[in-house]
C-alpha positions as CSV (number, residue, x, y, z in Angstrom):
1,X,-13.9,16.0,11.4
2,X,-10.1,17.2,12.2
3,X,-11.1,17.3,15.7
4,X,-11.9,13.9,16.1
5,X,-10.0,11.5,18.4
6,X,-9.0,9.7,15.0
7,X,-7.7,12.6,13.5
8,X,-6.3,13.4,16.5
9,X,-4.6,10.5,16.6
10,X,-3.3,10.9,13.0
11,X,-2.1,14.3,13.9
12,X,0.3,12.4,16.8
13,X,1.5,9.8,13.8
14,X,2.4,12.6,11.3
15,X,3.9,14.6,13.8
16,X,6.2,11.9,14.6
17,X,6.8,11.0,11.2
18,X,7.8,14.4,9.8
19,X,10.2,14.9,12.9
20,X,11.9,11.7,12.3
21,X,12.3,12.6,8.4
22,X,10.4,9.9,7.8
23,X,7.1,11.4,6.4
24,X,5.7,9.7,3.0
25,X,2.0,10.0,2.8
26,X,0.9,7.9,0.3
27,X,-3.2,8.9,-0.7
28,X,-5.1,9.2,-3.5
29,X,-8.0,11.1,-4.7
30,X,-10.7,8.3,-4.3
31,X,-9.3,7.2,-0.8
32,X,-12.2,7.7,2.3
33,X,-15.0,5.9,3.4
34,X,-15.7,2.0,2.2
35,X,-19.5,3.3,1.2
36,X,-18.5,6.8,-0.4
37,X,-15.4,5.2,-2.9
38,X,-17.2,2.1,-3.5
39,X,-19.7,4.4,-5.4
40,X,-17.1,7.1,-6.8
41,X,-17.9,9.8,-4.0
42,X,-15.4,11.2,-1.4
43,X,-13.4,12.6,-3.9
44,X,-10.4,14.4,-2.2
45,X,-11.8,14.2,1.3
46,X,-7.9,12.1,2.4
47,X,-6.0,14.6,0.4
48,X,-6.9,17.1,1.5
49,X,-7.2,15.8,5.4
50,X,-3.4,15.1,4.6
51,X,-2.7,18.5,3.4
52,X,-4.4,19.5,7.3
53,X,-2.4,17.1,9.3
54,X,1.1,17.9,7.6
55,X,0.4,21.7,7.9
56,X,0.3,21.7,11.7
57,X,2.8,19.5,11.4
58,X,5.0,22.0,10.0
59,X,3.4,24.8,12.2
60,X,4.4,23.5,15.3
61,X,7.5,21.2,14.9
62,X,9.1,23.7,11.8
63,X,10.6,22.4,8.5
64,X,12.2,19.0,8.9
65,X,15.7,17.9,7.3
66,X,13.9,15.7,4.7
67,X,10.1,17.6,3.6
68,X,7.5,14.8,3.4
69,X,7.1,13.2,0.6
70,X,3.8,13.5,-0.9
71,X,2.3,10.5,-3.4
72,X,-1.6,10.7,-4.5
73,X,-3.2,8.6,-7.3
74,X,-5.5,9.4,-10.7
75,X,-8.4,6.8,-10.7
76,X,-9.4,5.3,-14.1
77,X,-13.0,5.6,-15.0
78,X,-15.5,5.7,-17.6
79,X,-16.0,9.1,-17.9
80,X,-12.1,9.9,-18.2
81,X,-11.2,9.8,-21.8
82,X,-8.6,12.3,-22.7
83,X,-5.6,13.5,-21.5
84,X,-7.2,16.8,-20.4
85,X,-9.2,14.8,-17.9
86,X,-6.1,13.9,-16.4
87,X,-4.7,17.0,-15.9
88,X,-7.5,18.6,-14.5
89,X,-7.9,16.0,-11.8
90,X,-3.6,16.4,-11.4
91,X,-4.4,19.4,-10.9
92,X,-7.5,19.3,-8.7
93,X,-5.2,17.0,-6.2
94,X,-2.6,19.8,-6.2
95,X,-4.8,22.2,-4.7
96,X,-6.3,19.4,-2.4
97,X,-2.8,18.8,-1.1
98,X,-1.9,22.4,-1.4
99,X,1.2,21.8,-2.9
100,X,2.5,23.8,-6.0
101,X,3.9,20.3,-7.3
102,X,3.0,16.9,-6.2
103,X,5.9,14.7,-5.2
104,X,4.7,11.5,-7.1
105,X,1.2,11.1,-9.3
106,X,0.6,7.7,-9.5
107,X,-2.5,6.0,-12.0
108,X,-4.3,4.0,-9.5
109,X,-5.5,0.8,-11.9
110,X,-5.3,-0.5,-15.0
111,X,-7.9,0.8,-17.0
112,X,-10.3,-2.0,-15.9
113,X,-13.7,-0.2,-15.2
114,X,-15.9,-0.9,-17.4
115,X,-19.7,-0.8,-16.2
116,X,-21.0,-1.3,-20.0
117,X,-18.8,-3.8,-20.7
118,X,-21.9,-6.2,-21.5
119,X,-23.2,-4.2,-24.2
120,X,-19.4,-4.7,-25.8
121,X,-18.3,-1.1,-24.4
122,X,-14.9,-1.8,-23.3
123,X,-12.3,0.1,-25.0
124,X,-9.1,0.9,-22.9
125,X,-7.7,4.4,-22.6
126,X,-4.8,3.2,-20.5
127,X,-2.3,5.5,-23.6
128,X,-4.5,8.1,-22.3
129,X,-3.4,8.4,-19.0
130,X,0.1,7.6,-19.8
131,X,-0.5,10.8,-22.3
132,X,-2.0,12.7,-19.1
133,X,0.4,12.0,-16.8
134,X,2.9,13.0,-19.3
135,X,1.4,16.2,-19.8
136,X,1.2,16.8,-16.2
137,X,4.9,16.1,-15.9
138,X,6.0,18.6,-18.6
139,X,3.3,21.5,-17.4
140,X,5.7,20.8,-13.5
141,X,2.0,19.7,-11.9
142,X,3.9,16.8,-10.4
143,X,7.6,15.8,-9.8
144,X,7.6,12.3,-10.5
145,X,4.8,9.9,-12.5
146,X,4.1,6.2,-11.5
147,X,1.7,3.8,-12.0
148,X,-0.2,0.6,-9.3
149,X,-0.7,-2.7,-10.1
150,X,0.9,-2.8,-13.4
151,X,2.8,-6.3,-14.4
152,X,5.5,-6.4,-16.9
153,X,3.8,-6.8,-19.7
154,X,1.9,-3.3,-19.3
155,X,4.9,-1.8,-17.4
156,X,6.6,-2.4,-20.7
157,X,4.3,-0.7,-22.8
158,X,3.6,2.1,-20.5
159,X,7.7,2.7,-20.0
160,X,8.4,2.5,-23.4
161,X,5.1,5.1,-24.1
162,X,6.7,7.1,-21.7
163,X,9.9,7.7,-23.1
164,X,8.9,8.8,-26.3
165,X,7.5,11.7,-24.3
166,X,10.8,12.1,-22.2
167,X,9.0,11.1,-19.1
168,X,10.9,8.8,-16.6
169,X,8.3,5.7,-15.2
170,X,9.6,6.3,-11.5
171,X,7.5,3.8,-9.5
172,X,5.0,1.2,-9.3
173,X,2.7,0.5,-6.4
174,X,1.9,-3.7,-6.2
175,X,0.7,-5.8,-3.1
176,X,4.1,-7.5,-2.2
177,X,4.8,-9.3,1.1
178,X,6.3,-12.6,2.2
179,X,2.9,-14.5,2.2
180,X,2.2,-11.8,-1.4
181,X,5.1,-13.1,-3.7
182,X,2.4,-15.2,-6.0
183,X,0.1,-14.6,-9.0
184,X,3.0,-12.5,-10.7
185,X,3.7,-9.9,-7.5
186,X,7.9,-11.5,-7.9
187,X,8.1,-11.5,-11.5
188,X,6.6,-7.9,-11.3
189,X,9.4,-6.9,-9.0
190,X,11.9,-8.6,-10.5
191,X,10.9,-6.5,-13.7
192,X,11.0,-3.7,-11.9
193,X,13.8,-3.9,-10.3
194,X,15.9,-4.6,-13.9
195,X,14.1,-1.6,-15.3
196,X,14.8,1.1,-13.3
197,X,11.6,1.3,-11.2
198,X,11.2,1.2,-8.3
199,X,8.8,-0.2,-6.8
200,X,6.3,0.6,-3.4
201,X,4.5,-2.5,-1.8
202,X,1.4,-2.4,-0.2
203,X,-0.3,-4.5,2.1
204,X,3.7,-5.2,3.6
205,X,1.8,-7.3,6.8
206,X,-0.6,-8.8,4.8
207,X,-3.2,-7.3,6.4
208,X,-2.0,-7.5,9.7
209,X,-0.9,-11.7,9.7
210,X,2.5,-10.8,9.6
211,X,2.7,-8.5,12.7
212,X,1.6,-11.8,14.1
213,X,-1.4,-10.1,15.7
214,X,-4.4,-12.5,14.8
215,X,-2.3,-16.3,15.3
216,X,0.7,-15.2,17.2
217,X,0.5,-18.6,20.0
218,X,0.4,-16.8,23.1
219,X,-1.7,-13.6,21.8
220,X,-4.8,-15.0,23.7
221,X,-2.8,-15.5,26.9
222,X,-1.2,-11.9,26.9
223,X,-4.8,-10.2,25.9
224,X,-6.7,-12.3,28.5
225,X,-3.7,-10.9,30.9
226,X,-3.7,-7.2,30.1
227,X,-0.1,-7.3,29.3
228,X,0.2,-6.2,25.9
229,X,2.8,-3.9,24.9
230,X,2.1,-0.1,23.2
231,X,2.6,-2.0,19.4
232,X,0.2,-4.7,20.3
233,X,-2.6,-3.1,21.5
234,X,-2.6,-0.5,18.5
235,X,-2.3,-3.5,16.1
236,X,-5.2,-5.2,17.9
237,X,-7.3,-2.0,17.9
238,X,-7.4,-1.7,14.2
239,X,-10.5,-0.9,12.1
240,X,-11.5,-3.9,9.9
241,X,-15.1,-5.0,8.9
242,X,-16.2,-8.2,9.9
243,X,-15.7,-10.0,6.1
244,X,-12.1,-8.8,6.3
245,X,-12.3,-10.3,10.0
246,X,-13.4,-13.6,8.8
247,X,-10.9,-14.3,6.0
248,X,-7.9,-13.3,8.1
249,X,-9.0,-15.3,10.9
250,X,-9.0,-17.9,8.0
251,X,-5.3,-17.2,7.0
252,X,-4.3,-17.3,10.4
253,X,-5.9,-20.2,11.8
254,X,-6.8,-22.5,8.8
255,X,-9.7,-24.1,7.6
256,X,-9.3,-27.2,6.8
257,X,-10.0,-26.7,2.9
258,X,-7.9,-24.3,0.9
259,X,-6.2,-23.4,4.3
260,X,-4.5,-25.9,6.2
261,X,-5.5,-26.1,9.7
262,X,-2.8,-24.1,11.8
263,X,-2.8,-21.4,8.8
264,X,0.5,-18.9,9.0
265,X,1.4,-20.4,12.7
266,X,4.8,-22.2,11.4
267,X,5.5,-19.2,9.3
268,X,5.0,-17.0,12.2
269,X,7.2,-19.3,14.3
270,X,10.0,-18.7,11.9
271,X,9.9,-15.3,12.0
272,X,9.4,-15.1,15.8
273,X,12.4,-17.0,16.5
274,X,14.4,-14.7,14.1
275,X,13.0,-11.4,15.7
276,X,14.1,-13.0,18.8
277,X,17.7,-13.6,18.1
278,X,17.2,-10.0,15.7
279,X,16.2,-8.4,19.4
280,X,13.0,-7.3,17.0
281,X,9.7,-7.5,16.7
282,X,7.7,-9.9,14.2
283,X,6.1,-6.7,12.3
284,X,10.3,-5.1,11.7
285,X,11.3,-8.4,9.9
286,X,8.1,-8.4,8.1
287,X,9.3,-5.1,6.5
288,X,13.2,-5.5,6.4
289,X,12.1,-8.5,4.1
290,X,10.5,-5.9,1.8
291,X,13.6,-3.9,1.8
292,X,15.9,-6.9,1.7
293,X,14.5,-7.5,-1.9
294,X,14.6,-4.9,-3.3
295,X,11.3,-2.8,-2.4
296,X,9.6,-0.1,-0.3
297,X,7.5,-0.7,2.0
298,X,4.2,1.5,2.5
299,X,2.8,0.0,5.7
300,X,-0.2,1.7,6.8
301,X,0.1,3.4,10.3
302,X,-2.9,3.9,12.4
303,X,-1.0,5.1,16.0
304,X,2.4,6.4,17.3
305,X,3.2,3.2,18.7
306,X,3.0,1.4,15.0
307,X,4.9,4.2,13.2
308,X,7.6,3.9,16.1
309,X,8.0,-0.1,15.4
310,X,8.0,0.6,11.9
311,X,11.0,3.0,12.2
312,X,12.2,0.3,13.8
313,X,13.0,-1.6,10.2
314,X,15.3,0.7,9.1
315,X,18.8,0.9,9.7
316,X,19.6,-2.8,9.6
317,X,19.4,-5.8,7.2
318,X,18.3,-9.4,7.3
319,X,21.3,-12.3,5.9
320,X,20.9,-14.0,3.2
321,X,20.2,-17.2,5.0
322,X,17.6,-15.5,6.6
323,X,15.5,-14.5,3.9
324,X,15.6,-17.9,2.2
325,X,14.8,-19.6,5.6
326,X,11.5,-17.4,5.9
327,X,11.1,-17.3,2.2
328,X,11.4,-21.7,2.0
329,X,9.0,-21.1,5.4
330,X,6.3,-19.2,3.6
331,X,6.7,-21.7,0.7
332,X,5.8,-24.7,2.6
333,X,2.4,-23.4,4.0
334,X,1.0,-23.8,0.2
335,X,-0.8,-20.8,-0.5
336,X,-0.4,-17.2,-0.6
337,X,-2.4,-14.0,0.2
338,X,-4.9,-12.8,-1.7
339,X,-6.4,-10.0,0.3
340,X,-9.6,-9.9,2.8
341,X,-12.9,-9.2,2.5
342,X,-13.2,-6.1,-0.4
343,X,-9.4,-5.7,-0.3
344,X,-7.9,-8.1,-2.7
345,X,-4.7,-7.8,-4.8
346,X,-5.7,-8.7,-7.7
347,X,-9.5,-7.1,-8.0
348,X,-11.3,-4.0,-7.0
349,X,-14.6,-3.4,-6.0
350,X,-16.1,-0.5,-8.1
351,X,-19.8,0.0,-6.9
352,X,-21.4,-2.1,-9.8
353,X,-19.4,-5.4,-8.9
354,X,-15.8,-6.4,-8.9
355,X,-13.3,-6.4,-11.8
356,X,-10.2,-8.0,-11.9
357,X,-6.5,-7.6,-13.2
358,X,-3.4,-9.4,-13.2
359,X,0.2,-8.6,-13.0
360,X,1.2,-10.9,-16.8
């Protein structure tokens, strides 16, 4: 599979990225195909591709000023109930990655999978995993210990279970954008940020509505026309299946029912007209936003052309006028994102049906 066009592709992007000391690869253990993790296989199969990609990486281009920074994630599940079964699945990664320690172990979930929850099976080993990734810490299997989609409440339990083991709670990973500031994803940050923790937001575009790429007003015009810049087509060429396709269109252009008709268009206007007088592109302010309060972005990065604009976030600032015009912007449209298709940010799909969480 390495020598497909994709990877291929992927080899170009992390290239770039570890010349530019830019390189975070953010993956996880259960990360592949929608079929294969919906149904707990694949396990390892993007580690240890990552592991590939940064290697030749290295090989050809040398060390770089800043080493990439390498995150992967423990996944929850039924059949994980003591700390051991942490560590040996730290340590599992660690060879997948083919690092001797792993920059940042994360714990994918709340411990929220609970297939035999009907027949009143649904204890919570979420001090587990805190124990586990504790352990792992101590034994040097990892660097750094974080958690995803943790709200204060749990942070707060889970930091203060932490410390009694002298382990630092570095990060936590949550679905923050401008349209993604609802159903607790502010307060979360907010915590966050008072706490010491910082935190790493994914799903920075929404999806993709914020690089303007599915409602921008002229899109149409340009495509029909052939004229579309490097970042354009590789944001119109990206992968999603046709539910994800359907909601987004929905975002973007309304409904008529929970959407208003026009969607994220006077949002998008906003922020147009600042990456205009900015001199950059919708999908830069989109991110400086993220940075602006506080957070990391994570945007995921499909082509040289997208990793380039992304770069292009760095090194500047929105005002403070600014982000309260697009934040009052965003306010106005009346609802927020939730996610598309299987990819919400507040529920996973886990083979058996869907189970939800909340950031309280």
């Amino acid at each position: 599979k390495c020598g497909s066009l994709e990877n291929e592709e992927l080899q170009q992007v992390v290239d770039l990225a570890h010349t530019s000391n830019a390189a975070f690869l953010d993956t996880a253990e259960r990360y592949g195909s929608h079929m294969k993790t919906a149904f707990g296989l694949g396990y390892h199969e993007t580690e240890e591709l990552s592991a590939v990609l940064l290697d030749k990486a290295v090989a050809v281009h040398g060390q770089s000023e800043r080493p990439a920074i390498i995150a992967t994630k423990f996944t929850p599940t039924p059949w994980r109930t003591t700390v051991q079964s942490v560590v040996d699945a730290c340590e599992a990664s660690r060879q997948s990655l083919g690092v001797d320690q792993i920059d940042l172990y994360q714990i994918h979930m709340p411990d929220i999978v609970k297939p035999f929850r009907f027949l009143g099976q649904d204890e919570t080993f979420d001090k587990v995993y805190w124990d586990g990734i504790a352990e792992c810490y101590h034994r040097g299997l990892v660097k750094n210990v974080g958690v995803c989609n943790y709200g204060p409440t749990l942070l707060a339990q889970c930091q203060e279970h932490l410390d009694m083991r002298g382990v630092p709670l570095a990060s936590n990973q949550i679905g923050y954008s401008l349209l993604g500031r609802h159903n607790g994803s502010q307060q979360t940050l907010d915590y966050c940020r008072d706490n010491g923790i910082d935190v790493l937001a994914f799903y920075p575009f929404a999806m993709g509505l914020l690089t303007g790429k599915y409602s921008t007003k002229n899109a149409d015009t340009v495509a029909a026309a052939s004229k579309l810049s490097g970042i354009e087509k590789s944001l119109r060429n990206s992968k999603k299946s046709r539910l994800e396709m359907t909601d987004l269109m929905r975002y973007a252009k309304g409904d008529g029912k929970d959407i208003p008709e026009g969607g994220i268009t006077p949002l998008l206007s906003v922020m147009e007209r600042v990456a205009e007088e900015r001199q950059k592109t919708v999908a830069q302010v989109a991110l400086n936003y993220i940075i602006c309060k506080g957070a990391i972005p994570i945007p995921g990065v499909r082509s040289v052309a997208q990793l380039q604009d992304n770069l292009g976030a760095m090194g500047w600032r929105l005002t403070e006028d600014e982000v309260t015009m697009l934040e009052l912007e965003a306010d106005k449209l009346g609802f927020g994102f939730d996610g598309a298709g299987f990819k919400r940010t507040s529920e996973k799909f886990v083979g058996y049906g869907v189970e939800k969480f909340s950031l309280t």
